[in-house]
C-alpha positions in Angstrom: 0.5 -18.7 -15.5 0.1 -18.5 -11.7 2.2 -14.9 -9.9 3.6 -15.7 -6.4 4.3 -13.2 -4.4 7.6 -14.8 -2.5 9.0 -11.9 -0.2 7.4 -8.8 1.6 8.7 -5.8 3.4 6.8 -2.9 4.7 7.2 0.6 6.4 4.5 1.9 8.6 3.5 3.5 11.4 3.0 0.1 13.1 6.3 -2.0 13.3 6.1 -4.2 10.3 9.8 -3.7 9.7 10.8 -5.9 12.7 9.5 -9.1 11.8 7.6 -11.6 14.2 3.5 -12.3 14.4 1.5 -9.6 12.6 0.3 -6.5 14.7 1.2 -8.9 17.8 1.4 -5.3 19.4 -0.5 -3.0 17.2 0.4 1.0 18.2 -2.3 2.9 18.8 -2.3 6.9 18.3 -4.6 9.5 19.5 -4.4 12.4 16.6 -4.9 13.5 13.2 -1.8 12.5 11.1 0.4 9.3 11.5 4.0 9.0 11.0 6.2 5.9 9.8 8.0 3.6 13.0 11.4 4.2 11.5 13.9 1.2 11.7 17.7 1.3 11.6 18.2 2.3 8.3 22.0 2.0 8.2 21.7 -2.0 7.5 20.2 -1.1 4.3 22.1 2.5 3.2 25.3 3.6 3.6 25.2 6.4 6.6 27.0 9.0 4.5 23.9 8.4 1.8 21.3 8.4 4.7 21.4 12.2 5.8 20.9 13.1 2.0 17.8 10.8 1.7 14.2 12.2 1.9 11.9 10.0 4.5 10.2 8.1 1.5 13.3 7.4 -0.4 14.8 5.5 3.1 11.1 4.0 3.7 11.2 2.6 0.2 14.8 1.5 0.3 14.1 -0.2 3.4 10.8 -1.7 1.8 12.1 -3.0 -0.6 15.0 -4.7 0.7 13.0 -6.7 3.5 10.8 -7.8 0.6 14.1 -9.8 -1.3 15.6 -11.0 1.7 12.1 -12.1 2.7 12.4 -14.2 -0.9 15.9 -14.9 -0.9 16.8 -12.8 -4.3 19.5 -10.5 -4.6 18.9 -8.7 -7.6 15.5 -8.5 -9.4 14.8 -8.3 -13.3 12.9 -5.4 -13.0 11.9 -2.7 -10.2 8.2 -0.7 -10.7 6.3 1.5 -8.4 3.7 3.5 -7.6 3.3 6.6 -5.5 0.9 9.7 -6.2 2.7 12.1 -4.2 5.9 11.6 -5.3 9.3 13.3 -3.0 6.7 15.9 -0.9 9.9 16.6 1.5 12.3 17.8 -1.2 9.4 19.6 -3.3 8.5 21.6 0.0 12.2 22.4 0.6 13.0 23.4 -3.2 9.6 25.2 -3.0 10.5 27.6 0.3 13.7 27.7 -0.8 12.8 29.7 -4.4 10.4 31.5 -2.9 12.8 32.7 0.2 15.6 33.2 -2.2 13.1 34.8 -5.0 14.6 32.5 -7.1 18.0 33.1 -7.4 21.2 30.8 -6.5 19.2 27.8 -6.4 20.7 24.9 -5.6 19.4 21.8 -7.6 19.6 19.0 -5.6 16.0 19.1 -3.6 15.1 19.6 -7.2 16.0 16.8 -8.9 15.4 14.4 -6.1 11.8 15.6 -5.6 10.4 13.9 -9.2 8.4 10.8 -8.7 10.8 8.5 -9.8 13.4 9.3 -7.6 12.8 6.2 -4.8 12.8 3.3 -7.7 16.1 4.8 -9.4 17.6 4.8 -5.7 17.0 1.3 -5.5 18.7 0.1 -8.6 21.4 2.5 -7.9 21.9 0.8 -4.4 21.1 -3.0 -6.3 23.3 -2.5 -9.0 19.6 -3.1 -11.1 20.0 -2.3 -15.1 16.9 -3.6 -15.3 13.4 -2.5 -16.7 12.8 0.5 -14.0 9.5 2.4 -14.0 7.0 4.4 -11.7 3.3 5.0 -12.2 1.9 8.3 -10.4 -2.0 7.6 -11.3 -3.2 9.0 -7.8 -5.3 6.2 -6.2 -4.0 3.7 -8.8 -0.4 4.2 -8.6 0.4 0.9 -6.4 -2.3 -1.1 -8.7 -1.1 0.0 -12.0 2.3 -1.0 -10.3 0.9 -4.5 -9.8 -0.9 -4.9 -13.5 2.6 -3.9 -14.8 4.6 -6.4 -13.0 2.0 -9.3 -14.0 1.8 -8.6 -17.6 5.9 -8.6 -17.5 6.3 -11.7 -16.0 3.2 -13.2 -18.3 5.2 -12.5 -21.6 8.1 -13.8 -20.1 10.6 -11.4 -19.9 11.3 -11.7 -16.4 11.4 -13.8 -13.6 11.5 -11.8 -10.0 10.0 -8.4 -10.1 10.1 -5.8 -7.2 6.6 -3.8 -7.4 5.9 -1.8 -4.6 3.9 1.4 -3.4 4.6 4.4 -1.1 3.5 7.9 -0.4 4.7 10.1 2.4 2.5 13.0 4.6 4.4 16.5 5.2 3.7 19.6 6.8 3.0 21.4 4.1 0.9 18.3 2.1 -1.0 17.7 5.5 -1.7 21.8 5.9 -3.2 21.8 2.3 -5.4 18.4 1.9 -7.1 19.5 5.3 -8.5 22.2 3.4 -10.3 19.8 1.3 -12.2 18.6 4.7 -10.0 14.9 4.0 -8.9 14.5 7.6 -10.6 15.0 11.3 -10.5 18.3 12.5 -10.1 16.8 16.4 -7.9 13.5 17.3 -8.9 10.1 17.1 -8.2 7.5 18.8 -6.8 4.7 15.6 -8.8 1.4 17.2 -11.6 3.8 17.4 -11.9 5.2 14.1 -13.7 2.5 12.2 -16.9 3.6 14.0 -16.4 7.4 14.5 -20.0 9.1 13.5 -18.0 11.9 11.6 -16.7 12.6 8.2 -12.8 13.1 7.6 -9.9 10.2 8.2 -6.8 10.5 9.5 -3.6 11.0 7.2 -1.3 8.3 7.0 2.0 7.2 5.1 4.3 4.5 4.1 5.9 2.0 1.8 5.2 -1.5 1.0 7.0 -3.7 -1.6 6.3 -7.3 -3.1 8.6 -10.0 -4.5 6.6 -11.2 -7.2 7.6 -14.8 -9.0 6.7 -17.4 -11.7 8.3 -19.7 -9.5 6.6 -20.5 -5.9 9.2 -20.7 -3.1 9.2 -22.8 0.0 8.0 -19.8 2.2 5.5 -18.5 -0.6 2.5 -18.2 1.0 0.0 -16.6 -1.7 -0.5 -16.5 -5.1 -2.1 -12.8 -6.5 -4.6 -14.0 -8.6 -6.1 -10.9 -9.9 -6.0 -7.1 -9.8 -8.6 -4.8 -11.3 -9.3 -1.0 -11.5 -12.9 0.9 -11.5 -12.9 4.9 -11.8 -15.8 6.6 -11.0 -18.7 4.5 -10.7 -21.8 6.1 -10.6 -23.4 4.0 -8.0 -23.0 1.3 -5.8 -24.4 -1.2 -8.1 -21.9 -0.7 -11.0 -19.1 -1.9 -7.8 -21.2 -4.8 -7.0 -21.3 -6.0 -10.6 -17.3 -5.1 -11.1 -16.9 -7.3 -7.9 -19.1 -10.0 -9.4 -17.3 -10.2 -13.1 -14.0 -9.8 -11.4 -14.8 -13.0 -9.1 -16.0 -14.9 -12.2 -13.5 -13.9 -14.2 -10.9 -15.7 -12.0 -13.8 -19.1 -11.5 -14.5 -18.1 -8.0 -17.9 -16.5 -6.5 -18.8 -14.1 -3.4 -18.9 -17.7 -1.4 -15.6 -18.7 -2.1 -14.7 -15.5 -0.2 -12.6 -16.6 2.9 -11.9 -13.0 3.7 -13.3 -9.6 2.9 -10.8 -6.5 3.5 -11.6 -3.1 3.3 -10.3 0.4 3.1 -12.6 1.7 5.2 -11.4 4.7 6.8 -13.7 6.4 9.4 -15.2 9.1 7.1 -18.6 8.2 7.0 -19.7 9.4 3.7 -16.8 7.4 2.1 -17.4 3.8 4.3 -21.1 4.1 3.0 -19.9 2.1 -0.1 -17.9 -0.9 1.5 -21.2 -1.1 3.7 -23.3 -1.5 0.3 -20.8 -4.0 -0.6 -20.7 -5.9 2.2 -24.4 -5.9 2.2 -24.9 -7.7 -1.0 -22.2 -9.1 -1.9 -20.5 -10.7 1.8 -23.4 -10.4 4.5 -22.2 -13.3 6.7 -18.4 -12.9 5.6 -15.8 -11.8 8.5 -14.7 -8.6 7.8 -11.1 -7.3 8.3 -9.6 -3.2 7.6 -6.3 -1.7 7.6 -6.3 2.0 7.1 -6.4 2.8 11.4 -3.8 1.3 11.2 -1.9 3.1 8.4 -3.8 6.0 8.3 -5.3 6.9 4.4 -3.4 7.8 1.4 -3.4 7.0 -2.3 -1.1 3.9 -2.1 -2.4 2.5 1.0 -3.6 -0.4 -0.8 0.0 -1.9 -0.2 -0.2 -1.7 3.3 -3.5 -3.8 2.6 -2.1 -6.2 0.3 1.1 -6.3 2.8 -1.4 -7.8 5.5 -3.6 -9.9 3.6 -0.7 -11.6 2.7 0.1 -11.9 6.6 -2.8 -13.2 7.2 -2.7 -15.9 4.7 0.8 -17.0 5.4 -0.2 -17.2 9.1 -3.7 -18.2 8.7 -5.2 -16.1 11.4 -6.5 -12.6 11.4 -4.7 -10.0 14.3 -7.3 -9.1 16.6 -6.5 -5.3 15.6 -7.4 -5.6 12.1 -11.3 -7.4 12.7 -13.8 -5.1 11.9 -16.8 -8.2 11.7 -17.1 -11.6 12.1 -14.9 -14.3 12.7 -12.8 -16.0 9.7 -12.5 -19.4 8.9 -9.8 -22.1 10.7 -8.5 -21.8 6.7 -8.1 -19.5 4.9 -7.6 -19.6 1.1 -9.1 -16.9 -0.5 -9.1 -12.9 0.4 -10.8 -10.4 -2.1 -8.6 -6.8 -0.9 -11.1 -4.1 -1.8 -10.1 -0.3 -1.4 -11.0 3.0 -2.8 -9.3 6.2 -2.9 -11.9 9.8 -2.4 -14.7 7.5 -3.5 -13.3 7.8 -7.0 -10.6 5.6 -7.3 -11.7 1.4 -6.7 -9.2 -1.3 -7.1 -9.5 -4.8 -6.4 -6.8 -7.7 -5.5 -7.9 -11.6 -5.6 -5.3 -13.7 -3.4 -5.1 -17.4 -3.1 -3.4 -19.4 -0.6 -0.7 -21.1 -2.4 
């Protein structure tokens, strides 16, 4: 059974939301943290509901509803996502406000609106969707584990048009702690520069992307997702290289079949060293194409990846913004999505023009 993905809609800080050729007029950003471009949310959400709304709830509201008009469907059979951060804005609010308070006259709605779950049950509030309804927080594998979900659903057959979809959002607090860790660049960057910086650390990033996914192929379907697969902790570069190859095999294709290659690579040397090894053996005369200077890097920025591959497919041409090497073919029919999360967390995604 072939799964189509049929609509897409996608939040970021480049303006995906407003339709038109992709990253016709990428932004480009000179610091250490990127926000979301923010569209006029009030075509989606009521304006009384808006003000209550944390930033990722609106981003995957608005996500998600550009993905079924994008498809034509008005209510999905079932609604899954993935995010590893969860609702950072309310936590950090209900946080200050207990500690500021010392815990006394609390009230609970930055509470219950910071769980994880909280953007997929606003959806199907807003839809009116009774359906199956669930969220995945598996850090770098939330949006895939999304994805696996959805297909096995719609492989048994208990559903026919399911809205999977990923999203994480950056705060002030979130940003203040990961830096600690040494994740991000201590000085700014420019974005269209990144992808060859000599340094370690990325820049932070956020957003939501969400995917339409069929039985059915529509008239505007323009890829099919073949495959997804997960790899934690590999001890070397050689146990990715052989995932890679199984994976490929696995869905009768090899590294030559590769139209595309697309990459998470980030700008933190130390963690690019790996799709370099990849690219090496597996894809050394392959064009090239990355995303995450463009998003910026968190756990579910594989959507924003899978959001673009699918552009590219559907347009067949790759945005001069997103080439990191090479030259793609005049067709383009295959594109093997490969990301990684902290160098621990590798996920794969196979699609196929339809």
């Amino acid at each position: 059974m072939n799964i189509y993905i049929n609509g897409t809609g996608c939040i970021s800080p480049q303006d995906t939301a407003q339709g038109g050729p992709l990253l016709a007029a990428p932004r480009e950003y000179e610091q250490v943290r990127l926000a979301t471009v923010d569209p006029d949310y009030k075509q989606w959400i009521d304006v009384k509901q808006i003000r209550r709304m944390s930033r990722v709830v609106k981003m995957g509201v608005a996500a998600a509803n550009l993905s079924l008009e994008a498809a034509g469907i008005t209510l999905p059979d079932a609604i899954i996502t993935g995010t590893a951060y969860g609702c950072l804005d309310d936590t950090g609010v209900f946080l200050t406000k207990m500690v500021n308070q010392q815990e006394e006259m609390l009230t609970p709605t930055a509470f219950i609106q910071s769980t994880h779950n909280t953007v997929a049950g606003q959806i199907a509030l807003l839809l009116g969707c009774n359906g199956y309804n669930n969220t995945f927080v598996h850090r770098g594998f939330s949006f895939e584990n999304a994805l696996l979900d959805a297909i096995m659903i719609l492989k048994e057959g208990t559903a026919k048009h399911i809205l999977a979809g990923g999203m994480d959002e950056i705060t002030n607090y979130s940003h203040q702690v990961l830096s600690r860790f040494g994740i991000y660049k201590k000085a700014p960057v420019k974005t269209m520069e990144l992808l060859n910086s000599p340094d370690t650390g990325t820049i932070a990033g956020e957003g939501a992307a969400f995917f339409a996914l069929g039985i059915t192929k529509d008239p505007g379907t323009a890829a099919e997702l073949t495959g997804v697969s997960t790899l934690y902790k590999p001890l070397w570069e050689g146990e990715v290289i052989g995932h890679i190859m199984k994976f490929l095999e696995d869905h009768h294709c090899t590294p030559a079949d590769i139209d595309l290659l697309v990459t998470g690579r980030n700008g933190d040397i130390d963690q690019d060293e790996m799709y370099e090894e990849v690219a090496a053996a597996l894809f050394p005369d392959h064009a090239e194409a990355s995303f995450k200077h463009l998003c910026g890097e968190y756990p579910t920025a594989a959507a924003f990846g899978l959001w673009m591959a699918n552009a590219i497919i559907a347009e067949q041409a790759v945005p001069e913004a997103a080439v990191f090497y090479g030259h793609a073919p005049q067709k383009i029919n295959r594109i093997l999505l490969y990301n990684h999360h902290q160098g621990t967390h590798h996920s794969f995604v196979l699609l196929t023009a339809c």
